[in-house]
Steps between C-alpha positions, in 0.01 A plus 500: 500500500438193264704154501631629146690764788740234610542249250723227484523542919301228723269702730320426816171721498353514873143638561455595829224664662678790682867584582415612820378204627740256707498218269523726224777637627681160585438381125652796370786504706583143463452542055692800529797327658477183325477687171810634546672189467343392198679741183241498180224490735267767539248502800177744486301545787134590413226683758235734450727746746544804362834595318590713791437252747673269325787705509509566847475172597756431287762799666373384812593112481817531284382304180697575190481195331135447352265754352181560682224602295155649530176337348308838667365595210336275302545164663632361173722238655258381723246463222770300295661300741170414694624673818248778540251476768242712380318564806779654696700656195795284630758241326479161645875371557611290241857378336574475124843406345544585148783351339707689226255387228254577660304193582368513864714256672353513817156668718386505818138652603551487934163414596505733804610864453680457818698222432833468335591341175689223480813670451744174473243377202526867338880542535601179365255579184727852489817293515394238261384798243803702562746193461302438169640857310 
């Protein structure tokens, strides 16, 4: 998956740590939902999980509208993005909006794994982005 995968579409990128984690699961629930409303937007949810995991949790909690995919392998997002915390082979949580043309509109690194982002900050970047196509 590259950015060149949904171009011209704002997306919201969310590293998170694990899905199976409570406030892991609350963030994905809540983007899943609010990405819903937003058409043209595109909302990826990025752990180390692996794909099967992913998917379960995914059956499991009903989300259909985001994409939840694995950095398992090679940690490649987390090296790019700066969300890789090398010492426990986890993502750190963190929000990116990328706006159709691909300029980073906005980005959140949460200072505390188990905190959440600000998601009012993060959803009116979406809406802003999304409104802008």
């Amino acid at each position: 998956m590259t950015l060149a995968s949904s171009k011209g579409k704002t997306r919201l990128i969310c590293s998170v740590p694990s899905l199976d984690t409570p406030v892991c699961d609350a963030e994905t629930r809540r983007f899943n939902e609010e990405g819903a409303k937003l058409p043209g937007v595109e909302v990826l949810v990025i752990s180390v999980d692996l794909p099967f995991a992913q998917g379960r949790f995914c059956q499991t909690a009903g989300i259909k509208n985001l994409k939840c995919l694995s950095d398992h392998r090679d940690v490649s997002f987390g090296r790019a993005y700066g969300t890789l915390i090398k010492e426990l082979r986890l993502l750190s949580r963190a929000i990116f909006v990328i706006g159709p043309d691909d300029k980073v509109q906005y980005v959140e690194y949460v200072k505390e794994v188990a905190d959440h982002p600000n998601y009012d900050a993060a959803l009116r970047a979406l809406k802003l982005g999304a409104v802008a196509r």
